[in-house]
N, C-alpha and C positions, 0 to 999 in steps of 0.2 A: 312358499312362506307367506303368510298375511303379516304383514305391516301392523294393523291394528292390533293383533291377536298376539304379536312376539314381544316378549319380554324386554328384549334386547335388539331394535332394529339397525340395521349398518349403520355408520356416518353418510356415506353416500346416501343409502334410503331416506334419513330422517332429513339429508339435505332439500331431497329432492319435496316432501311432502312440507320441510318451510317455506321453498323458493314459491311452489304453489299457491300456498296458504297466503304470503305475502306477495304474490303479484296477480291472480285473479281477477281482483277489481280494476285495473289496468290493460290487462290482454284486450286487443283487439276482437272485433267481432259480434254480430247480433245477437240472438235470442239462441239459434238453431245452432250458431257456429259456439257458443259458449258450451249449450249442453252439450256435443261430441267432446268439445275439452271435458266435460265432469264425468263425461262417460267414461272417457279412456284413463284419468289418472284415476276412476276410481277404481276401472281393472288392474293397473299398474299397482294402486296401493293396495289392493286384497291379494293380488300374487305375488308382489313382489319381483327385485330382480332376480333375473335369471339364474340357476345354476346347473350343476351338471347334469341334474335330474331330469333335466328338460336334454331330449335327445340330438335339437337343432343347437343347446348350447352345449353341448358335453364336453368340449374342449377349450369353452370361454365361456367360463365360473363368473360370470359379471356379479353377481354380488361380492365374490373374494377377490377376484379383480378388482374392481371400480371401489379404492378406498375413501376417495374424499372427493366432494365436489365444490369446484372453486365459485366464492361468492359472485354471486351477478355486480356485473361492472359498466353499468350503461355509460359510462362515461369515457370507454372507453375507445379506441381510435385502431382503424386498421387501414392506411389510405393505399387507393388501386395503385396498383404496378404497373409496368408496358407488359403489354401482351403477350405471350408466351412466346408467340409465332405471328414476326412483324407483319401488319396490314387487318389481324383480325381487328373484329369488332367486340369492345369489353364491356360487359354487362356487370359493373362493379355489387357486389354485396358487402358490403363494409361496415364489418363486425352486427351485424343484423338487421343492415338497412339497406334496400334498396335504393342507389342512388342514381339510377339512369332508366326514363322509361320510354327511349326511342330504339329502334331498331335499324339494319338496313330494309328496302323495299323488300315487301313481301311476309316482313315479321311484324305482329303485332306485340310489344310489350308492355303489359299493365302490371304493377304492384302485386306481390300476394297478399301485400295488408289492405288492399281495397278489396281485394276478395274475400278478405275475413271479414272487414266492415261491414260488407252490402249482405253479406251470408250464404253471397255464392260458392265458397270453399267450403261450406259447412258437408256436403255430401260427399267432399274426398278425404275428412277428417275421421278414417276407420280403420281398425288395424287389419294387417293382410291375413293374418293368421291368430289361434289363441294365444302362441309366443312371440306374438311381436313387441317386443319390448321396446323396440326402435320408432316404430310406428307412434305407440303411446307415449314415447317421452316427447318428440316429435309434438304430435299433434297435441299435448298439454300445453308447449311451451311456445310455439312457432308464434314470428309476430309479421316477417314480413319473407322476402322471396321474391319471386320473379314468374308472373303468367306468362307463358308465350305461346304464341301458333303463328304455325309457317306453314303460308297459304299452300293449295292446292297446283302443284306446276311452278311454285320459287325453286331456283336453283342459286343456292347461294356461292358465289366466288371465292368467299374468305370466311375462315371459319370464325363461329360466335363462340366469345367465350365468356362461361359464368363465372366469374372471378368472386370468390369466398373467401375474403381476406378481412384478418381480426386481429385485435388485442386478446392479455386476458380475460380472462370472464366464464361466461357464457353465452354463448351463441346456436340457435336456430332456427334453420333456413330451408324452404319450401320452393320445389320449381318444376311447377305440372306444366310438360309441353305438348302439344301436340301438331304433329306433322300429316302436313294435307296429303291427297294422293299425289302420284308422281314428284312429288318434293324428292328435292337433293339439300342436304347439308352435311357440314363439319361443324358439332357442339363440342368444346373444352370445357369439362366442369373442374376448377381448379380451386385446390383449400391450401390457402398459405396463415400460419402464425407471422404477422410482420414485427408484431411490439416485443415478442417473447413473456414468459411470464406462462403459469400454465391455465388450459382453458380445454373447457365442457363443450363439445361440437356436436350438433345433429344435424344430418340433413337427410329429407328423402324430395326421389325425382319420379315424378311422375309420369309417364310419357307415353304418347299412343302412336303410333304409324298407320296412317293409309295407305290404301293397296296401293302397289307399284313405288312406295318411295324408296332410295338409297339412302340412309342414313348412318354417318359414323361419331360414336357418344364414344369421348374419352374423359378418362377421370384422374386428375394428375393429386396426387393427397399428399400435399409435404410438411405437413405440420412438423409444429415445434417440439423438441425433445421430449417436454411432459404432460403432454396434451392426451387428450382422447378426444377420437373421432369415431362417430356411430354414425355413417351412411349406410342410406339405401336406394336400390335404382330396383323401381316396376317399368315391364317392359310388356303393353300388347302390341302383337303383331300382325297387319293386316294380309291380303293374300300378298303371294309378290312382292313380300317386302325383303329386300337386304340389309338388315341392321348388324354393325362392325362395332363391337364394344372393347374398347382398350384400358387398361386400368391397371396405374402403374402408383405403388404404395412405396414412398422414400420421404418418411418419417412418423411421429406417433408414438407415444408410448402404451398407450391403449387401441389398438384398430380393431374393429368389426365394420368390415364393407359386406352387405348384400346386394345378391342380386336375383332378382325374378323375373324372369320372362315365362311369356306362352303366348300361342298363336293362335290367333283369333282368324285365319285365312288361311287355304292351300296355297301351297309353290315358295314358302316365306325361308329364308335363310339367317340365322344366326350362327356370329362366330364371335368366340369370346376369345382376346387375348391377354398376358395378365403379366405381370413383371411384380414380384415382392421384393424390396429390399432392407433385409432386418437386419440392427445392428444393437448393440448395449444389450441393456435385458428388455428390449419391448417383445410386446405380443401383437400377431397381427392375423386376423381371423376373415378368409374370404370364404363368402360361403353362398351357392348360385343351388338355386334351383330352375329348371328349365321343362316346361309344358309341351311336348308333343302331343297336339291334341287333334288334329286333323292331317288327311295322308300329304303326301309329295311334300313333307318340309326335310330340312337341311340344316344338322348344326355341327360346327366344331369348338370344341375350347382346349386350347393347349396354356398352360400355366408355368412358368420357370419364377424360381424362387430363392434369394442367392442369402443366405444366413451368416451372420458373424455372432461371435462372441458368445452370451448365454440368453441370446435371444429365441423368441419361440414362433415357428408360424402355423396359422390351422389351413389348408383348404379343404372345404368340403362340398361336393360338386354331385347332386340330383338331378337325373333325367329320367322323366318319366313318359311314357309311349302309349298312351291311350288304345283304348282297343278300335275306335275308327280309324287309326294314325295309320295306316297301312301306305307301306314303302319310305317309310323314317329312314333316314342315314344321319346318325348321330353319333361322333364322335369323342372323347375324352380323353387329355393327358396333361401329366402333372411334372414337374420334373423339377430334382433340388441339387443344390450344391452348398453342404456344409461343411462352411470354413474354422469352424471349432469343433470338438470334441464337447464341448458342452451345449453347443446350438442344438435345436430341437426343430424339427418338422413333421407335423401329424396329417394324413393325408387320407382322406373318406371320399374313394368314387363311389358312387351310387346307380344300378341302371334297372329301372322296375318296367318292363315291357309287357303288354298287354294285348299286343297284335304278334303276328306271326305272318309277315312278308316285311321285315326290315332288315338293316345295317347297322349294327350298334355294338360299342366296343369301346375300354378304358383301359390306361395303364398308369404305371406310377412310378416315378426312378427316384432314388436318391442316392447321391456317389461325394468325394473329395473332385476336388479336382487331378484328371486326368495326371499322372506326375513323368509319363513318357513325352506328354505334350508340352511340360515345363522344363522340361530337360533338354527336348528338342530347339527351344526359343533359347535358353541361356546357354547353349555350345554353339550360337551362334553370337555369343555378346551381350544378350539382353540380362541387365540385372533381374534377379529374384521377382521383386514386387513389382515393378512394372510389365514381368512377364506373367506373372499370377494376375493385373487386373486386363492385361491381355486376353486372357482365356478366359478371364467374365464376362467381359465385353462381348466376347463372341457366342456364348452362351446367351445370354439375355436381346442383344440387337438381334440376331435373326426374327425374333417378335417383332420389333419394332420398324422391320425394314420392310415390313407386308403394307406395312400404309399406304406405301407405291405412290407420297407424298414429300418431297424434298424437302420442302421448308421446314414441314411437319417433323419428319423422323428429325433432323436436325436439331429440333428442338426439344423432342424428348430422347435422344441421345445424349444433348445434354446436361438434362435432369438426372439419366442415371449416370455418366462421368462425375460430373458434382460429388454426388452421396459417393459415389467408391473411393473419391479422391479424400474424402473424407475418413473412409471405413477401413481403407487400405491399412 
C-alpha cells in the first residue's frame, strides 16, 4: 500500500507520518544520520505497513493489527527496577533515555544518541531486508540506546543487563554491541511497562561476536497488557563462536520479536531457545531466520509455547544451508500447548538446503494437556489447577533449566510462575 497514493490511510499509518512530520527538527543526529531517517520513513511511507501480502508478515496483518498509536509522551517516567538476577549490572533505558554510561571493567558504554549526534550510527541506520518494517520505524524514530563492546578476552562474572523500562508513550531504543574474541558474557535485554497506560515499543540489537567468544543474549519482554512491542535481534557470528539466545515473551498485546542470525566464521554454534506465554486475545509473532553460510556450523532451536484464552501466537523459523555450508547440523522444534479451544497457534518451519553432506531437520507439536498425566497428580491429592500449572511448568522449565545457571534459571522461572499465577 502507498500512504501517499491511499485514499484512506490507517490511524496507525497517518499516526506514524504526523509523529514524523512533527518531530524531525528534534531527532537527534548529523547530516548523514538525518538522511538514513528520510531514507527509511520514506520507504516505510511509500509501502506502507505490512500485511499479509508480504510473505515474512502473512500471519501479522500489522496494518489490521496495529490500530492506533499512542501519542508521544516525553514526559513521561519509567524508573530502573533491581536487577532481574541479584548482583548484575543495570544498564537502565528509561522510557528512551539512556541513563548510565559506565560499565564493569572490560565494557565500554557510550550513548546511542552520541552516536547519532556525531553521525557515527548513521551507517547501521538500514533496513535488513525490503520488509523490514521494524527496521524502518526503528531507525525513523530512535533517539537514544546504549553502544557497548566488550573487550577482546573480558570474561564477565555477572551478567549485564539492558533494562527497557517506560511509561506510556512512545518509545525507541537502539543497542549495537559488540563482543571481542575470546569474550565470555551474560546480556539480559529486559522491556518492562512500569507506569501502565498503553505504549508504542521498538527496539533493535545489533550485535557482532568474535571468533572464539561464548556469549548468552536473553530477552525477557513483559510488557504491559496494551502495549506493542516490535523487536529485533541481528546476530553475526564469528568462527568459534557459541552464541545461546533465550527469549522468553510474558506480556504484549501486540508482539513481533525478530530474529536474524548468520555466520560469518567456521565451527560457530547457535542455539535458540524460546518460551511464549499468551493469554487474553494478544498476538505474538516470533519469527528467526538463520544463515548457514560456511561449513562445520551448529544450530538448534526448540520453542515451547503455552496459550490461553482467544489468544494467537505465530512462530515462524527459516534456515537456510548455503551450498559452501557443507556438514551443517541444524536443528528445529516447535511445540504448544493449547489451553482453549479458541487459542490459536500457527507454526511455519522452513529448511532450504543447498549443500548435500549435512544434518537437518524440523518438527512441530501441538497437543492439550496430557489428561492421564492430570489425573495421575489429582489421585494423588493434588487439586485440579495446581495440578494443570504443574504440567506447564514442566513443559516450559526443561527450556529454562539448559542455562546450567542457578541464579539465572531462578529468576526466569520466576517470570514464568508470575504470568501462570496470573493466567491460571
Amino acid at each position: 500500500m502507498n500512504i501517499q497514493a491511499a485514499n484512506r490511510p490507517t490511524a496507525a499509518e497517518a499516526a506514524l507520518l504526523e509523529t514524523y512530520t512533527d518531530q524531525i527538527g528534534e531527532l537527534p543526529g548529523d547530516g548523514a544520520v538525518l538522511a538514513a531517517r528520510d531514507r527509511l520513513f520514506d520507504d516505510l511511507k511509500r509501502g506502507g505497513l505490512p500485511t499479509r501480502r508480504i510473505e515474512s508478515w502473512h500471519y501479522t496483518d500489522l496494518k489490521s493489527l496495529l490500530r492506533a498509536i499512542p501519542d508521544n509522551a516525553p514526559g513521561a517516567e519509567g524508573r530502573a527496577v533491581a536487577a532481574i538476577v541479584p548482583g548484575a549490572t543495570v544498564l537502565a533505558f528509561e522510557h528512551g533515555k539512556a541513563v548510565a554510561l559506565s560499565g564493569p571493567d572490560g565494557v565500554s558504554v557510550v550513548s546511542y544518541g552520541a552516536a547519532l549526534t556525531d553521525g557515527s550510527a548513521a551507517a547501521g541506520l538500514i533496513a535488513y531486508d525490503r520488509d523490514d518494517a521494524i527496521g524502518r520505524i526503528n531507525g525513523s524514530f530512535v533517539r537514544d540506546g546504549y553502544v557497548l563492546s566488550i573487550a577482546a578476552g573480558t570474561e564477565l562474572e555477572q551478567p549485564l543487563e539492558l533494562q527497557a523500562i517506560h511509561g506510556a508513550g512512545q518509545v525507541h531504543g537502539r543497542f549495537p554491541v559488540e563482543f571481542g574474541s575470546a569474550s565470555k558474557a551474560t546480556v539480559i535485554e529486559r522491556h518492562l511497562n512500569a507506569a501502565g497506560g498503553a505504549a508504542f515499543v521498538s527496539t533493535v540489537s545489533d550485535i557482532k561476536i568474535g571468533d572464539g567468544a561464548e556469549v548468552t543474549w536473553i530477552i525477557v519482554q513483559a510488557q504491559g497488557l496494551e502495549d506493542t512491542h516490535l523487536g529485533q535481534i541481528k546476530v553475526e557470528m564469528g568462527a568459534n563462536v557459541k552464541f545461546r539466545l533465550f527469549v522468553i515473551n510474558a506480556g504484549g498485546k501486540l508482539v513481533r520479536q525478530e530474529i536474524h542470525v548468520f555466520t560469518a566464521g567456521e565451527g560457530s554454534d547457535f542455539t535458540l531457545r524460546g518460551v511464549n506465554l499468551l493469554g487474553g486475545e494478544s498476538h505474538t509473532d516470533v519469527t528467526m531466520t538463520l544463515g548457514h553460510d560456511l561449513p562445520n556450523t551448529t544450530s538448534t532451536e526448540i520453542v515451547r509455547n503455552v496459550v490461553f484464552d482467544r489468544a494467537k501466537g505465530v512462530f515462524q523459523g527459516q534456515i537456510r544451508v548455503a551450498q559452501d555450508a557443507q556438514k551443517t547440523d541444524a536443528r528445529m522444534a516447535c511445540n504448544t500447548l493449547l489451553m482453549s479451544d479458541e487459542a490459536e497457534m500457527l507454526v511455519k518451519p522452513e529448511l532450504e538446503i543447498f549443500a548435500d553432506d549435512v544434518q537437518c531437520a524440523h518438527g512441530a507439536t501441538v497437543a492439550d494437556i496430557d489428561h492421564k498425566h492430570l489425573y495421575y497428580l489429582m489421585a494423588r491429592g493434588i487439586p485440579e489447577k495446581p495440578a494443570r500449572a504443574l504440567l506447564i511448568n514442566a513443559f516450559v522449565a526443561e527450556i529454562v533449566e539448559e542455562l546450567d545457571d542457578e541464579p539465572l534459571i531462578e529468576a526466569l522461572e520466576g517470570v514464568i510462575a508470575d504470568w501462570l499465577e496470573s493466567h491460571e
